[in-house]
LODRENTOR-299208 format. One record per residue (C-alpha): residue in three letters; z, x, y. Coordinates in steps of 0.1 Angstrom, whole numbers, plus 2048, in hexadecimal, padded with zeros to 3 digits. Layout:
N
AlaZXY
...
END
This chain:
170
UnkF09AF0C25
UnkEEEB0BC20
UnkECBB0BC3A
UnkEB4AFDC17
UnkED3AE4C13
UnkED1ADBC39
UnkEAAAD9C38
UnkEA5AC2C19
UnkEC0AA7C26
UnkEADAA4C43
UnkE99A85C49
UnkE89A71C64
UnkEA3A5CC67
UnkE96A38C77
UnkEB1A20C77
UnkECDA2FC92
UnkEECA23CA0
UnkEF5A1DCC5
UnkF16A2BCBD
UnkF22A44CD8
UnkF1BA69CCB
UnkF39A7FCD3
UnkF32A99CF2
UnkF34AB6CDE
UnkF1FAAECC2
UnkF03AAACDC
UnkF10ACBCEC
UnkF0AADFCC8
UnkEE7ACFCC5
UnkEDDAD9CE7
UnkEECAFECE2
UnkED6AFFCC0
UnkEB8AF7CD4
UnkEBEB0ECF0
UnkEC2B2CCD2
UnkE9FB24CC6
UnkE89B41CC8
UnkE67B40CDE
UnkE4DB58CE1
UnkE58B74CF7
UnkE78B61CFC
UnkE65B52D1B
UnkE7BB2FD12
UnkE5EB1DD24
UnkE6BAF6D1B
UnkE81ADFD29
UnkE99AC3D18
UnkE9FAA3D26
UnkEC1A8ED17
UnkEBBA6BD1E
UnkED3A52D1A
UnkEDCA3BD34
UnkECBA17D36
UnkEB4A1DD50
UnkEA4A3ED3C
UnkEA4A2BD1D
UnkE91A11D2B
UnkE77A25D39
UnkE76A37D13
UnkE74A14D08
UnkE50A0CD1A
UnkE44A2DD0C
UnkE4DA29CE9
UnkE58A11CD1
UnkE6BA2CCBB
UnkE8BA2DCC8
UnkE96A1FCA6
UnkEB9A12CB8
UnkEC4A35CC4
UnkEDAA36CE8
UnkECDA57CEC
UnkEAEA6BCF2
UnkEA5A94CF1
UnkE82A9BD03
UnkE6FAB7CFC
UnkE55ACBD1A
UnkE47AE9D19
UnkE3CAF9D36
UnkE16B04D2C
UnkE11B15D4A
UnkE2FB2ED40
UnkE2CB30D1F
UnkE1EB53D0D
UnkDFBB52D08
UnkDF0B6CCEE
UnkDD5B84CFD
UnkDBDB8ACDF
UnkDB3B67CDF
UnkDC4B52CF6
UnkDDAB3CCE4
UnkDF8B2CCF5
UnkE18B2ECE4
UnkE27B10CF6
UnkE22AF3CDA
UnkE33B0ECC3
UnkE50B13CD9
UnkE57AF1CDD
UnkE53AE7CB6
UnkE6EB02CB2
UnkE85AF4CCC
UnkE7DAD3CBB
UnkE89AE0C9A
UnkEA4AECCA3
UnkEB1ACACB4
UnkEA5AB8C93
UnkEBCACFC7C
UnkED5AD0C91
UnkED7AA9C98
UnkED8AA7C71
UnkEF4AC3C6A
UnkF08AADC86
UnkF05A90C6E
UnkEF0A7BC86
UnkECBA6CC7F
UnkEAEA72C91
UnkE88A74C8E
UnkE6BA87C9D
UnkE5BA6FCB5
UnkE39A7ACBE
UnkE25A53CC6
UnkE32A51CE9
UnkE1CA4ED09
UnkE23A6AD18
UnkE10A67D37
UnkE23A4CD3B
UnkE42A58D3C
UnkE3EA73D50
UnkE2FA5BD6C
UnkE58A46D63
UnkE6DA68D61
UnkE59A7CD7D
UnkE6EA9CD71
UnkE56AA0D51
UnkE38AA1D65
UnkE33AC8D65
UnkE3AACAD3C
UnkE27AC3D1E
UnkE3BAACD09
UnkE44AB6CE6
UnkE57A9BCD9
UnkE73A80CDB
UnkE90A80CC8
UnkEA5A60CC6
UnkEC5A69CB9
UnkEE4A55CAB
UnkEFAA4CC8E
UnkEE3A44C70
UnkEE6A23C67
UnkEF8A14C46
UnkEDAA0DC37
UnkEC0A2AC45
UnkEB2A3DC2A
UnkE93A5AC29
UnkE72A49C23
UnkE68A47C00
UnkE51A66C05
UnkE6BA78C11
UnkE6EA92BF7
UnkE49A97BEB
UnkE42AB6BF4
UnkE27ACEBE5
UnkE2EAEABCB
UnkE36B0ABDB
UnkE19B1BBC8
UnkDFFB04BDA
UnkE0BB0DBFE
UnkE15B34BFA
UnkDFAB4CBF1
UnkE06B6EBE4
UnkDEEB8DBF5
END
């Protein structure tokens, strides 16, 4: 399967299996997030794999997207380590994470498994449940699982805009 292949069969995948995900598929996933590039290759995030009861109960009170999935990825970024471009001060943490993000998204489809990017989540909240987080800025959750039989992409899954109204040629 080519990257554009990869890319357009992605979709945010809400209707997910409990099914057990083999070790190694979560192994790859996690390797393909660790790979992810951040600015000055400070790698300022953290991941959190959630999966047993008790952690997906306390997901459960900060979300109600879990969509059926026996597993969560967390993403945190570190702010305070995160490269902060002089000329005008912008932090590059929310753009580290989104990549680390990506990467678990792709790689979760290219295992064959479903997931979504879960961004409605109270996430002072569950830093107060999972005490760990407190320090990071969290990105996203990931519930990830076996699609269901009959999970499908949205129906504005493919609309997408024209190449020529998002590129501009200088």
């Amino acid at each position: 399967m080519t990257f554009l292949e990869l890319a357009k069969e992605r979709y945010s995948c809400r209707k997910l299996t409990d099914k057990p995900i083999e070790p190694e598929k979560i192994e790859r996933i996690l390797q393909a997030a660790i790979s992810a590039p951040t600015a000055k290759n400070i790698q300022p995030y953290k991941i959190w794999k959630i999966y047993s009861d008790e952690s997906m109960e306390k997901i459960k009170q900060v979300t109600n997207f879990t969509f059926g999935a026996g597993l969560v990825l967390a993403v945190g970024v570190d702010m305070k380590k995160s490269f902060v471009r002089p000329f005008d001060e912008m932090n590059f943490g929310y753009i580290d994470g989104s990549i680390i993000a990506t990467h678990i998204w792709l790689a979760v489809q290219a295992e064959g498994l479903g997931t979504t990017w879960v961004g409605w989540f109270d996430a002072p909240k569950l830093q107060e449940l999972i005490p760990e987080m407190k320090d990071y800025d969290l990105i996203a959750l990931f519930p990830i699982g076996y699609p269901a039989e009959d999970a499908k992409p949205s129906n504005r899954h493919e609309d997408r805009r024209n190449i020529s109204e998002v590129v501009t040629e200088i």
